[in-house]
C-alpha positions as CSV (number, residue, x, y, z in Angstrom):
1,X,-31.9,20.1,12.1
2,X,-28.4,18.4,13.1
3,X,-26.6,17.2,10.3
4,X,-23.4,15.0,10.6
5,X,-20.6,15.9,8.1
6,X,-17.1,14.7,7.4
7,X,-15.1,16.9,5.4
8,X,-15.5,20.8,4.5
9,X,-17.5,20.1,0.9
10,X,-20.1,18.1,3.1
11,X,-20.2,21.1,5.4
12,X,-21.0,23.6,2.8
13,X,-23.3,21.4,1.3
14,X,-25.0,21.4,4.3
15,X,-24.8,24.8,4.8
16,X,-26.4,25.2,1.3
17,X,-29.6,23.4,2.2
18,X,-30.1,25.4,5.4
19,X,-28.8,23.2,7.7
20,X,-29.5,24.4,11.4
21,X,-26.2,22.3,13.5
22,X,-23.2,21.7,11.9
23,X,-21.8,17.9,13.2
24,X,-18.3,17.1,12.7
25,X,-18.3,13.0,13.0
26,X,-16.2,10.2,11.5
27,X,-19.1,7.6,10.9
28,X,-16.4,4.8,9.8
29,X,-15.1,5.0,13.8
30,X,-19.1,4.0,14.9
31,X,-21.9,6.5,16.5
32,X,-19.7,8.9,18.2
33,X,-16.5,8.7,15.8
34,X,-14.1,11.9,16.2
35,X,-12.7,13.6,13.3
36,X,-9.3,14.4,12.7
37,X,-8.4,17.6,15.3
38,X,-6.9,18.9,11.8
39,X,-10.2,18.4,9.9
40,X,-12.1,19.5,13.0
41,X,-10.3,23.2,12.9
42,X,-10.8,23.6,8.8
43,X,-14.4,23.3,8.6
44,X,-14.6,25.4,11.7
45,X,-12.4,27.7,9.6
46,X,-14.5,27.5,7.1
47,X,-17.8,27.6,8.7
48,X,-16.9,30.7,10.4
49,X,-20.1,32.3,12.8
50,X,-22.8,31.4,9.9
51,X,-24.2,28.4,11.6
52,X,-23.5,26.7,15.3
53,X,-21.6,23.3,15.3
54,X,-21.0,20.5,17.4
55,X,-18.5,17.7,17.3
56,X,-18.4,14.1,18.4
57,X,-15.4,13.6,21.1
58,X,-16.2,9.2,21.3
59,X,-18.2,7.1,23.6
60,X,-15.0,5.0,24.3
61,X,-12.3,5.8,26.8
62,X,-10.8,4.0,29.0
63,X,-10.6,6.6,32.2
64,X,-12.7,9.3,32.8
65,X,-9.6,11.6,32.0
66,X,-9.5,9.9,28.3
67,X,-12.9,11.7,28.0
68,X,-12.2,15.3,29.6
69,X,-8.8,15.5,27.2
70,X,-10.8,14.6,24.3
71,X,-13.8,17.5,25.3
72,X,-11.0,19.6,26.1
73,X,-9.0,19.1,22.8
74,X,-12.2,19.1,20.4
75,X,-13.4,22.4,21.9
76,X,-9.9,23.9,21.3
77,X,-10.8,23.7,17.8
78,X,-13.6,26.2,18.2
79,X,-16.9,23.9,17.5
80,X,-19.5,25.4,19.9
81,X,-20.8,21.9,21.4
82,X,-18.8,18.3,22.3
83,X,-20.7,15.9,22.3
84,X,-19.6,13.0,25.0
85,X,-21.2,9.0,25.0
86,X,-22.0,7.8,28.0
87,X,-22.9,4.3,29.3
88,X,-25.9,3.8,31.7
89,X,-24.0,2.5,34.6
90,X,-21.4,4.0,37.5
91,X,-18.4,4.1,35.2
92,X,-21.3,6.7,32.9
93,X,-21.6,8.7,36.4
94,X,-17.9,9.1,37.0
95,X,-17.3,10.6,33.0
96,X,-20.2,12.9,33.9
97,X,-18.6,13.9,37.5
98,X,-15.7,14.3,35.2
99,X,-16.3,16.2,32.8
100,X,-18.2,18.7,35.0
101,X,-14.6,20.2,35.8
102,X,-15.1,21.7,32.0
103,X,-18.4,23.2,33.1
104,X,-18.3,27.1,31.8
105,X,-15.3,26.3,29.5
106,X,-17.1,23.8,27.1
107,X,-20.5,23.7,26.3
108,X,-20.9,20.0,26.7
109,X,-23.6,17.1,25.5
110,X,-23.9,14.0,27.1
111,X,-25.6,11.0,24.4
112,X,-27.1,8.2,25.6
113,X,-27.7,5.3,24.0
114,X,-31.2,3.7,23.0
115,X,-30.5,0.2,22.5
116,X,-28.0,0.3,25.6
117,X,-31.0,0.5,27.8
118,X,-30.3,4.8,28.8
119,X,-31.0,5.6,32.0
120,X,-32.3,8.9,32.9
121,X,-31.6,9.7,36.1
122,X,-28.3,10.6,34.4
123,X,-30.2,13.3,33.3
124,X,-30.2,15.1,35.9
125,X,-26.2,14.3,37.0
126,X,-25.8,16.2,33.8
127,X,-27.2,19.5,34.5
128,X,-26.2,19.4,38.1
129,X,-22.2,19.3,36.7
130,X,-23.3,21.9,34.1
131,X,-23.7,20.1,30.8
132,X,-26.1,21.8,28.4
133,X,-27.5,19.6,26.1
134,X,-28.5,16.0,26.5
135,X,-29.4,13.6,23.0
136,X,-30.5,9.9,22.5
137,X,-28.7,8.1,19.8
138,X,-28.0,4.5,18.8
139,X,-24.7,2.8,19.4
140,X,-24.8,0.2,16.7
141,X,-25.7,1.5,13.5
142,X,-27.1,-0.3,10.6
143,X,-29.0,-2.7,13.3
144,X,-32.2,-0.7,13.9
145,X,-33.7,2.8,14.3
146,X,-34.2,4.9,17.2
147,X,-37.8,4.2,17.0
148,X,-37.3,0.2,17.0
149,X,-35.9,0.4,20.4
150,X,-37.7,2.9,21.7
151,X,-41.2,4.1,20.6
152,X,-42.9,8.0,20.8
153,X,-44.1,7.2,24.4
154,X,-40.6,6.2,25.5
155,X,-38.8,9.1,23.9
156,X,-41.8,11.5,25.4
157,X,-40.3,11.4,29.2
158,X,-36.4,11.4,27.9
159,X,-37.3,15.2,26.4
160,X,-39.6,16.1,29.5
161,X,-37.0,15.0,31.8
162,X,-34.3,17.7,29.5
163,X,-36.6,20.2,29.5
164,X,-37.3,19.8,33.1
165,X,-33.4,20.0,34.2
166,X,-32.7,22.7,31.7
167,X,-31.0,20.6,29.3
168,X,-31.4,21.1,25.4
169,X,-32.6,17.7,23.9
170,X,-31.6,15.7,20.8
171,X,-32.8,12.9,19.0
172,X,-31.1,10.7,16.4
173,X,-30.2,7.1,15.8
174,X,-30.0,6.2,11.9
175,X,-33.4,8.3,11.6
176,X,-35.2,8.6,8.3
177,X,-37.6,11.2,6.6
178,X,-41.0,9.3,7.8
179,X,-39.5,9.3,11.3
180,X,-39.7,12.9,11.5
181,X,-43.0,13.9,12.1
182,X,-43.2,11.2,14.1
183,X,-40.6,12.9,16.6
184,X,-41.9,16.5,16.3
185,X,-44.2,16.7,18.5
186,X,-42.2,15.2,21.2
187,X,-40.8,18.9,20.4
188,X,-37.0,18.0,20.9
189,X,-34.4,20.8,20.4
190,X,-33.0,19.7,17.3
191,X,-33.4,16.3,15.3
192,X,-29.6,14.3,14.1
193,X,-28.8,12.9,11.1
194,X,-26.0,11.1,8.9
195,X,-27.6,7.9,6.8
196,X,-30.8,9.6,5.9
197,X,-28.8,12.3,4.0
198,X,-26.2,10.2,2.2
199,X,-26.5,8.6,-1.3
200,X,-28.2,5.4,-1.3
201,X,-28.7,5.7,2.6
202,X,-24.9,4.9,3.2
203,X,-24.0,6.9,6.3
204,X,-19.5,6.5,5.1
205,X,-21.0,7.7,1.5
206,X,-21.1,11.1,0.6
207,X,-23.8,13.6,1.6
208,X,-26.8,14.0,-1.2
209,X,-27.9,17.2,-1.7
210,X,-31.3,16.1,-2.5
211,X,-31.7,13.9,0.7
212,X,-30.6,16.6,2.8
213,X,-33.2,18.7,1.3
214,X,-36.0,16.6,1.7
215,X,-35.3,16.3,5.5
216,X,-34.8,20.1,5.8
217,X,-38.2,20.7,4.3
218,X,-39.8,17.9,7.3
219,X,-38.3,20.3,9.9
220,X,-39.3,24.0,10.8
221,X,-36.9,26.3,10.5
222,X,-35.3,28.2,13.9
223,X,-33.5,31.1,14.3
224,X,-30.0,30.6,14.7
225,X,-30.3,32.2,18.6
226,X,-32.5,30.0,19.2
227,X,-30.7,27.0,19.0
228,X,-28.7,27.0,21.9
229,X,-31.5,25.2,23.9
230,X,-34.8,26.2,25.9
231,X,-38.2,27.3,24.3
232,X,-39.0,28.0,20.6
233,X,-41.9,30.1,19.8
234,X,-42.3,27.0,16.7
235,X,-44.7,24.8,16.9
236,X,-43.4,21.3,16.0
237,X,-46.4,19.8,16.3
238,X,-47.6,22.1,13.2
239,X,-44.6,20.6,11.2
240,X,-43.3,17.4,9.2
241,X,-45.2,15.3,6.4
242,X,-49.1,16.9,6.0
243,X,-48.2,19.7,8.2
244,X,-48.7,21.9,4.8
245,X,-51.3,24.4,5.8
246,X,-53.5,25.5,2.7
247,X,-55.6,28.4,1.8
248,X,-58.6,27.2,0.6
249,X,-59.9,23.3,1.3
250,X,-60.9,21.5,-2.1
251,X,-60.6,17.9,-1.9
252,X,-59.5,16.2,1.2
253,X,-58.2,12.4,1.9
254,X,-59.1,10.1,4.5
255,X,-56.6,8.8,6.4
256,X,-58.1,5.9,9.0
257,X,-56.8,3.8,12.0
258,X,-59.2,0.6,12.7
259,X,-59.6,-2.0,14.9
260,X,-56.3,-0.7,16.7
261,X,-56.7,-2.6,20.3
262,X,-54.2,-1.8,23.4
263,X,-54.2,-1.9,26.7
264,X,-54.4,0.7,29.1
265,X,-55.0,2.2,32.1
266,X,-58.4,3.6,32.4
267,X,-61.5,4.0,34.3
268,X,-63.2,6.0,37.4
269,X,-63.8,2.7,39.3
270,X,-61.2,1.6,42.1
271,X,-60.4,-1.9,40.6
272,X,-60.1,-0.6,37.3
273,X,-56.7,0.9,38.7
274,X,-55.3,-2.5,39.5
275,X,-54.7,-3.7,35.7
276,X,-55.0,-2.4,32.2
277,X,-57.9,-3.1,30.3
278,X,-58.5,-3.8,26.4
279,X,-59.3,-0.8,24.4
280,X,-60.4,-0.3,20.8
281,X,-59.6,2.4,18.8
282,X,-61.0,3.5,15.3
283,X,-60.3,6.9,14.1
284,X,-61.2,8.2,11.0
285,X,-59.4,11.8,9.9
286,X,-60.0,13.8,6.9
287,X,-57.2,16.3,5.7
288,X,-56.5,18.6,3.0
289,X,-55.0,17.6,-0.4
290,X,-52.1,19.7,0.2
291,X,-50.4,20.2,-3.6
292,X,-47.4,21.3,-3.1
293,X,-45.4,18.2,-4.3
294,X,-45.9,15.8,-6.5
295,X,-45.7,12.1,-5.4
296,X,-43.7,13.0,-2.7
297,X,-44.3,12.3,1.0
298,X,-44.2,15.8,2.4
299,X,-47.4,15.8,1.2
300,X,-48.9,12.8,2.9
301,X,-50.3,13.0,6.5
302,X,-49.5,9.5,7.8
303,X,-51.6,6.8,9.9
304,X,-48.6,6.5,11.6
305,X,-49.0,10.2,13.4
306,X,-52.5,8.8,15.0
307,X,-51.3,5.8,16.5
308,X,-48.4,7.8,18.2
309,X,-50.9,10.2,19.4
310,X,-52.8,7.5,21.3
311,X,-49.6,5.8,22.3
312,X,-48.4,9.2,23.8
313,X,-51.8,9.8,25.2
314,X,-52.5,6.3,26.9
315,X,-48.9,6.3,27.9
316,X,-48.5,9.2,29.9
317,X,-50.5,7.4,32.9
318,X,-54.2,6.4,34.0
319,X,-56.9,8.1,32.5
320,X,-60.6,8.4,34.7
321,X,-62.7,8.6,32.0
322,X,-62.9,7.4,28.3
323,X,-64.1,10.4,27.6
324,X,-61.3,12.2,28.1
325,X,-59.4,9.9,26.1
326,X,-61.3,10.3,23.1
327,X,-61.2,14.0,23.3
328,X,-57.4,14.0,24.0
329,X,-56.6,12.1,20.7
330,X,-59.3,14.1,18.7
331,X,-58.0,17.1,19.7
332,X,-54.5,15.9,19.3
333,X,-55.2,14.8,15.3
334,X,-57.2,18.1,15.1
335,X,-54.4,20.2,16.0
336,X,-52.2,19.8,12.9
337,X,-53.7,22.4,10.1
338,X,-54.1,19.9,7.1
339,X,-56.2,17.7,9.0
340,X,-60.6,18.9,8.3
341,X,-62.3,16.7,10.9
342,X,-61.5,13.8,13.1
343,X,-64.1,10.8,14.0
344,X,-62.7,9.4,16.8
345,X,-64.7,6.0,18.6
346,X,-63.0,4.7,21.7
347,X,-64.6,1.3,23.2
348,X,-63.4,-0.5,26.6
349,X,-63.5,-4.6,25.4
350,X,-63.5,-5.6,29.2
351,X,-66.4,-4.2,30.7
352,X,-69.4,-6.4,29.5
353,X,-69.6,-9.6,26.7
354,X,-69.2,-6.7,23.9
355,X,-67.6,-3.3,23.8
356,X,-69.5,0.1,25.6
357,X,-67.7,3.4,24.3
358,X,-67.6,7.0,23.0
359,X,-67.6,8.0,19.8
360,X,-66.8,12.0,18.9
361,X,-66.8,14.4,15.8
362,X,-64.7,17.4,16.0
363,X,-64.2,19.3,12.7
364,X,-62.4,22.6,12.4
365,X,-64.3,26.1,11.5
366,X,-64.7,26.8,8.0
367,X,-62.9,30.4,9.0
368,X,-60.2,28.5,10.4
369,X,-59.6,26.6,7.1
370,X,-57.9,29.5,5.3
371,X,-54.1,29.3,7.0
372,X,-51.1,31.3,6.7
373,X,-48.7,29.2,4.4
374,X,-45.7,30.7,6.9
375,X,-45.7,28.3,9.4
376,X,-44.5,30.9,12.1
377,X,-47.8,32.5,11.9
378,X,-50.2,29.4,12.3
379,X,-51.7,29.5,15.6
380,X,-53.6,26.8,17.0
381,X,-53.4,27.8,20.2
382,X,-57.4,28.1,21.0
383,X,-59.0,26.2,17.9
384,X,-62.2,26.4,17.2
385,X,-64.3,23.6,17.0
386,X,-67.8,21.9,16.6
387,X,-68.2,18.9,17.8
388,X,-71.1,16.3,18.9
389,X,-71.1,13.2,20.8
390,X,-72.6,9.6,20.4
391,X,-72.6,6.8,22.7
């Protein structure tokens, strides 16, 4: 968890709640505002080694040079990361070229912009001139989410493509608490925010303490040395709103998708390669009344994490078979530990003057119901299910 402060009492706030990445921004300047060097070097001062921290160098300069001073004169302050906007065209290129003279000096993160149509292949410009991180933001705040321009199946190649290069990934852009399990299990490196944590969603008010902690308690914990990119041995998936695993199953809610038609890719025949075809989805889940807060959405498991589950899976290319598809999202659902059983019914709508189909039931093993409430020791990693199958 990235959190974006302005002064040193926002930074031991944060601190406070357990924040992972300290940010040092000036929202009032727009996405990538600088702070004050002076400001910059006190809550560094202050900070000390207890947590890593970044800082926002700008996204506008007017020569590639502007940019390296700025890297250059941020990291001199001590932060650990500078994080660098870049536009998706050649003038982006040359800042990247640029500021890969600072390679080994400062660790540095370029931030593309979501609703400045981002393109990747800077991605890899940036870890051939050494950057380290790479993060997805929003330039103008106030007019949309990350996830308005850019859904989970969008964001899904922007991390592969980091992880791919080396890069550690980021994702922010005015993000809110029921955006974050939404996002996990894209399984960024860290998750940004400023609006979401300040008093009446104002991202130039001050940072509430009570906002900040309901976003901490949507994100799994990670050792501080882990942080500094690559593999965590966390689960994201495991993690966010419903991802509360329980001892014992009581009562359980069901949570249901219907009538949810898209078109994708998918069949074994030739022709069925040259266009997308209508599909139908209905999937019913059943999860675990999870009681560890009271009216409070870290204890919902949301419609909104099936639908992104098919949107990731239908996304990711043609499928052969529609039986793969309806196992991929079962098992998908299945695999967060709140969830009991999935019923999932996939029907093509083009085929014949109706809909043909597979519907499947996976439920998870009654021995597999008591979980380990530390999410470090859940392990999904071979499941074990019954399941039966119904055309």
């Amino acid at each position: 968890m990235l959190a974006s402060v302005i002064n040193r009492a926002e930074a031991e706030a944060a601190l406070t709640s357990g924040v992972d990445i300290i940010d040092l921004k000036d929202p009032a300047k727009g996405a990538l505002g600088p702070l004050d060097l002076g400001a910059a070097a006190e809550i560094v001062a202050a900070v000390g080694k207890r947590k890593q921290i970044s800082a926002a160098a700008g996204d506008h300069f007017e020569t590639p040079g502007e940019a390296v001073k700025a890297a250059l004169d941020l990291a001199a302050t001590g932060v650990d990361y500078v994080k660098v906007g870049l536009s998706s065209d050649a003038a982006g290129a040359d800042r990247i070229r640029a500021l890969g003279a600072l390679a080994g000096k400062v660790k540095l993160v370029g931030v593309l912009f979501a609703d400045r149509q981002p393109d990747l292949d800077l991605l890899d410009l940036m870890a051939a001139q050494g950057f380290v991180g790479a993060m997805l933001d929003t330039a103008a705040k106030g007019k949309g989410r990350l996830l308005n321009y850019m859904d989970v199946a969008a964001l899904a190649p922007f991390v592969d493509r980091c992880r791919g290069a080396g890069l550690m990934s980021g994702l922010a852009g005015s993000l809110e608490a029921p955006d974050v399990p939404r996002l996990l299990p894209l399984r960024p490196d860290y998750l940004g925010f400023r609006g979401s944590l300040c008093k009446s969603g104002d991202r130039e008010a001050s940072i509430d303490p009570a906002a900040v902690a309901m976003i901490r308690d949507l994100i799994p914990h990670v050792a501080d040395s882990q942080t500094s990119g690559g593999e965590t041995d966390v689960d994201w998936r495991l993690l966010g709103r419903g991802y509360v695993p329980v001892n014992e199953i009581t009562e359980t809610d069901r949570i249901f998708v219907h009538d949810l038609v898209m078109p994708c890719y998918i069949g074994a025949y030739e022709f069925e390669r040259a266009k997308k075809q209508d599909v139908r989805f209905n999937i019913d889940v059943d999860v675990a009344r999870a009681r560890m807060h009271s009216d409070d959405m870290r204890d919902i498991f949301s419609y909104d994490l099936i639908v992104d589950a098919i949107k990731i899976i239908t996304g990711r290319g043609h499928i052969e078979l529609i039986e793969t598809l309806v196992r991929e999202i079962a098992d998908s659902v299945l695999s967060h530990p709140s969830v009991v059983s999935v019923v999932a019914r996939v029907e093509k709508l083009d085929v014949i003057r109706g809909a043909v189909g597979v519907e499947i039931k996976r439920e998870r093993a009654k021995e597999a119901a008591a979980l380990n409430r530390r999410f470090a020791s859940v392990d999904i990693a071979a499941p074990k299910l019954r399941g039966s199958r119904s055309h």
